[in-house]
C-alpha positions in Angstrom: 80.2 90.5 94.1 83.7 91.9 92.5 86.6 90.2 91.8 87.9 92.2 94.0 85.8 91.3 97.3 86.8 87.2 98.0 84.0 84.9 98.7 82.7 85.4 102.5 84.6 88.9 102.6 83.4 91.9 103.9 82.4 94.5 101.5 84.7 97.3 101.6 83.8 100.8 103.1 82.6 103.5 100.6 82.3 107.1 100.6 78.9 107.3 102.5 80.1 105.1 104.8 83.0 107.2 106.1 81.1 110.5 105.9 78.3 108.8 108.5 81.3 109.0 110.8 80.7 112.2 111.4 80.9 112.7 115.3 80.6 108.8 116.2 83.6 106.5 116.3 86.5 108.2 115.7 87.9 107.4 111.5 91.0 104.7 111.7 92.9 105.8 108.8 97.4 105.2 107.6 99.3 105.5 104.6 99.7 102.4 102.8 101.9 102.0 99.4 102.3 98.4 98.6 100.1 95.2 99.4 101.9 93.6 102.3 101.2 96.7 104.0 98.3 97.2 103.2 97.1 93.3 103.8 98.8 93.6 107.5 97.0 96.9 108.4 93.4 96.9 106.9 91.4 94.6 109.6 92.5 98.1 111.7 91.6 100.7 108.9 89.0 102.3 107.8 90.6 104.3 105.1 93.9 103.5 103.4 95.4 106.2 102.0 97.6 105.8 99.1 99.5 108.8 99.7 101.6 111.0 97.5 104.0 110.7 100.4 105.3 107.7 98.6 107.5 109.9 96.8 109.2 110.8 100.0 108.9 107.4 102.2 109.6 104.8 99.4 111.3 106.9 96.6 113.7 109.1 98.7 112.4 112.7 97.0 112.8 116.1 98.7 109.1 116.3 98.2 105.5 115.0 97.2 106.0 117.8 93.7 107.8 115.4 91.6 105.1 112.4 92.5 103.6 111.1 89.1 100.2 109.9 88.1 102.1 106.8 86.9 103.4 106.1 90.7 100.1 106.9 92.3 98.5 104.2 89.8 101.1 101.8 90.7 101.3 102.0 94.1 97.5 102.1 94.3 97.2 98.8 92.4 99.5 97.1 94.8 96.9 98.2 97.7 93.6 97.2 96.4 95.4 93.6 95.8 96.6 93.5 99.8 93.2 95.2 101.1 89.2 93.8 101.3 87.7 95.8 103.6 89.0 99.6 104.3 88.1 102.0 101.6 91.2 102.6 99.4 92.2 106.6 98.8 94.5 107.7 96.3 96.4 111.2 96.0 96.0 113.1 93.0 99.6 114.2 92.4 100.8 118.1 91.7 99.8 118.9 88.3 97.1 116.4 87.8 94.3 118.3 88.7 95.3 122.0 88.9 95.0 123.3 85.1 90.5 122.5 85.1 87.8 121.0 86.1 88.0 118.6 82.8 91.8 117.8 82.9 91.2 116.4 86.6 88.4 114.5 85.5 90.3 112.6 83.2 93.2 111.8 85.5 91.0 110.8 88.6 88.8 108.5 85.7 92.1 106.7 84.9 93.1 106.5 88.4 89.7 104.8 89.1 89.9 102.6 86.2 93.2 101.8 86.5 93.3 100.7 90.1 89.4 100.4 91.3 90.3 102.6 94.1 86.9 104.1 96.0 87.8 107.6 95.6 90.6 110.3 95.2 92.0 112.8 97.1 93.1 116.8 96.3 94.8 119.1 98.2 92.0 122.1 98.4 93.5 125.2 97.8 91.7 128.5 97.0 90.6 127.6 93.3 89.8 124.2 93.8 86.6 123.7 95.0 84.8 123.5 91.5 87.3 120.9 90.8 85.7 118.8 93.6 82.2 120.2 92.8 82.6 118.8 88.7 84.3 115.7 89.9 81.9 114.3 92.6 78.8 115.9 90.4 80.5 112.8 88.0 80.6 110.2 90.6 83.9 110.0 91.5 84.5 110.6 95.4 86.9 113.5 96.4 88.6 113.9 100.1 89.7 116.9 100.6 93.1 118.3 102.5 93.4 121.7 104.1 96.0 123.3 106.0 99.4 122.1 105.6 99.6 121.4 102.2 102.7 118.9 101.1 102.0 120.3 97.2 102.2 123.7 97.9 105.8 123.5 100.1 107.2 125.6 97.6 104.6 128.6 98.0 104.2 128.2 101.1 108.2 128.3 102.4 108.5 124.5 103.6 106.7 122.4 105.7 105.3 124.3 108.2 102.1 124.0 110.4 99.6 126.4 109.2 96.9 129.0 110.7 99.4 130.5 113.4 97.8 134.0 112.3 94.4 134.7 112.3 94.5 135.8 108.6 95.9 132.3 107.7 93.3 130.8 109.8 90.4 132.3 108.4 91.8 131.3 105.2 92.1 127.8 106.1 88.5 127.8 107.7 87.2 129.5 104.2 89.0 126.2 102.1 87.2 123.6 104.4 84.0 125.0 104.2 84.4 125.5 100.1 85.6 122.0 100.2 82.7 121.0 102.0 80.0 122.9 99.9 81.6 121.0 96.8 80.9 117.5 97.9 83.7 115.9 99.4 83.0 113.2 101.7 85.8 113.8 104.1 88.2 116.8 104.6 92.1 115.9 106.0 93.4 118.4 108.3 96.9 118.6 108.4 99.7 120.6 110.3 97.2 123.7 112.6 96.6 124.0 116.0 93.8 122.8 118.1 91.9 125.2 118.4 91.5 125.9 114.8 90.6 122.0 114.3 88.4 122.2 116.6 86.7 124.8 115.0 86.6 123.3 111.5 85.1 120.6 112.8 82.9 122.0 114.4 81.7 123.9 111.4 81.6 121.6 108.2 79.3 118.5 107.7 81.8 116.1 106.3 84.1 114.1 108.7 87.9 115.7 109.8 90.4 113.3 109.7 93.3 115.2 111.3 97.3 114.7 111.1 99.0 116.8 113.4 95.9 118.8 113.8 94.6 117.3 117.7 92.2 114.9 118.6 89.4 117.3 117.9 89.4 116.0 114.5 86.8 113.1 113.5 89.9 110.9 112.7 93.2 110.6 112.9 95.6 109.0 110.0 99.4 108.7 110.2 102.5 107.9 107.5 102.6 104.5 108.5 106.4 104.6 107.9 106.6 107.4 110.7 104.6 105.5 113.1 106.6 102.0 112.2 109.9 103.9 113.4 111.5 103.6 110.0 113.1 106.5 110.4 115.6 108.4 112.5 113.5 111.9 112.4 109.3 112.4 112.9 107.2 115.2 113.5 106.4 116.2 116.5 102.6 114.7 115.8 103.9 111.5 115.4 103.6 108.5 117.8 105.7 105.5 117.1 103.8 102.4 117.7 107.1 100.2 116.8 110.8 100.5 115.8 111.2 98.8 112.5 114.0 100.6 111.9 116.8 99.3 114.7 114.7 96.0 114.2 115.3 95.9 110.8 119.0 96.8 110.9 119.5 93.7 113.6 118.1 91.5 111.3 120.4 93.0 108.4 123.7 92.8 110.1 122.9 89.0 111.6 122.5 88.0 107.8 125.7 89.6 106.6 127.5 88.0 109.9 125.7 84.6 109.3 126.8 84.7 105.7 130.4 85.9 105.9 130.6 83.0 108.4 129.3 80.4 106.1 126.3 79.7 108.8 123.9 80.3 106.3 122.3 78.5 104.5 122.6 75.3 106.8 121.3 72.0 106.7 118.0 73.3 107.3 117.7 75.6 104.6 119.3 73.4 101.7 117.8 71.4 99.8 118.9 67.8 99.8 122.3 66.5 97.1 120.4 65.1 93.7 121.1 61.8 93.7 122.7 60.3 90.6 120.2 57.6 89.0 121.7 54.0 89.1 123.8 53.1 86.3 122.1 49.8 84.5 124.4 46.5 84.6 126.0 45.9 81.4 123.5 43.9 78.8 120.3 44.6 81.1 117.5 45.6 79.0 119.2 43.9 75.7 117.6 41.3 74.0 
């Protein structure tokens, strides 16, 4: 047993574990970026992922590009503390894994290391699939990403859903199945149509996890931030399941009125006056 796993706990999910998925009960999989998160939502998940979407939801960047190895480690750290039993993903960020096979090795070692994650993710474009192929040949677990790729916003002229054409589809279809042939475990799906999930699916061995790609997909995984109602704006594939956001302004503004208006602290929530120790009567105590 690891430090990790408590006493009586559950052993966390692996890589073989979420691959056996394929075609049985649908993959429970969010975003999660720091431990109270992560403690609160992994009785419900099978996969956490430690998304380079932290850059955007917690830092306030434009995009996932300027996301850091540092940050990923950091973030991913926080997670394994809040989580025992879903298997804990991390992003490889843009640029750690591009320039070779060997370069990505020894970013998604330190990653590892550094947070005892249970695998990493890539985004899988065209030249990537001996990446995957070298790293998993090394024991480390890859997840794959097709389709909309966050990373490649700049090439690809924002964030826009993917294989609308069916050039770009067949392109798409080609990255899964390289992914696939390379070893990873799992392949996300993000930002295509139904039909073109459906069919990826249908074809590659390793379990779909979709977002914004239907519920053809194998699995489904969210931004948790997105489906909390943090924010004003979501995709169109996103489902809130709360509205943290107006909640968490309420809370806010009551705190400001309470303490403008000197209601808080109160009685309840102060600790009670010191009191002063008895002064001794003159000559007590001499002999």
């Amino acid at each position: 047993m690891s430090a990790q796993t408590p006493k009586g706990a559950a052993a966390r999910l692996s890589a073989p574990d979420i691959a056996a998925r394929k075609g049985g009960e649908p993959l429970v999989c969010l975003t999660a970026y720091d431990a109270p998160t992560a403690r609160l939502a992994d009785p419900f998940c099978d996969v956490l992922l430690v998304g380079d979407s932290v850059g955007m939801v917690v830092h306030g960047l434009s995009s996932t590009v300027p996301v850091t190895l540092d940050m990923m480690i950091l973030h991913g750290q926080a997670v394994m503390r809040g989580s025992q039993r879903a298997m804990v993903v991390i992003d490889m960020p843009f640029g750690s894994y591009e320039s070779g096979p060997e370069t990505a090795y020894a970013n998604a070692a330190r990653v590892m290391k550094e947070t005892l994650a249970q695998a990493v993710k890539v985004e899988s474009g065209p030249a990537i699939a001996d990446t995957i192929r070298y790293l998993t040949q090394r024991g480390i677990p890859v997840m794959g990403h097709v389709g909309l790729r966050p990373q490649a916003v700049n090439m690809l002229g924002g964030f826009k859903a993917r294989g609308r054409d069916d050039a770009d589809a067949q392109a798409i279809i080609a990255e899964a199945e390289a992914t696939a042939a390379a070893g990873a475990f799992a392949i996300v799906i993000e930002g295509v149509r139904e039909p073109l999930a459906r069919e990826i699916s249908a074809r590659i061995a390793p379990p779909t996890i979709g977002i914004g790609a239907s519920g053809a997909c194998d699995g489904q995984i969210l931004v948790t931030p997105d489906m909390l109602g943090l924010f004003d704006w979501t995709p169109k594939f996103v489902r809130r399941y709360g509205d943290l956001r107006h909640a968490m302004t309420a809370a806010f503004a009551a705190y400001a009125e309470d303490v403008k208006a000197r209601r808080f602290p109160g009685a309840e929530e102060t600790y009670g006056a010191r009191i002063a120790p008895r002064a001794s009567p003159a000559g007590e105590g001499e002999n």
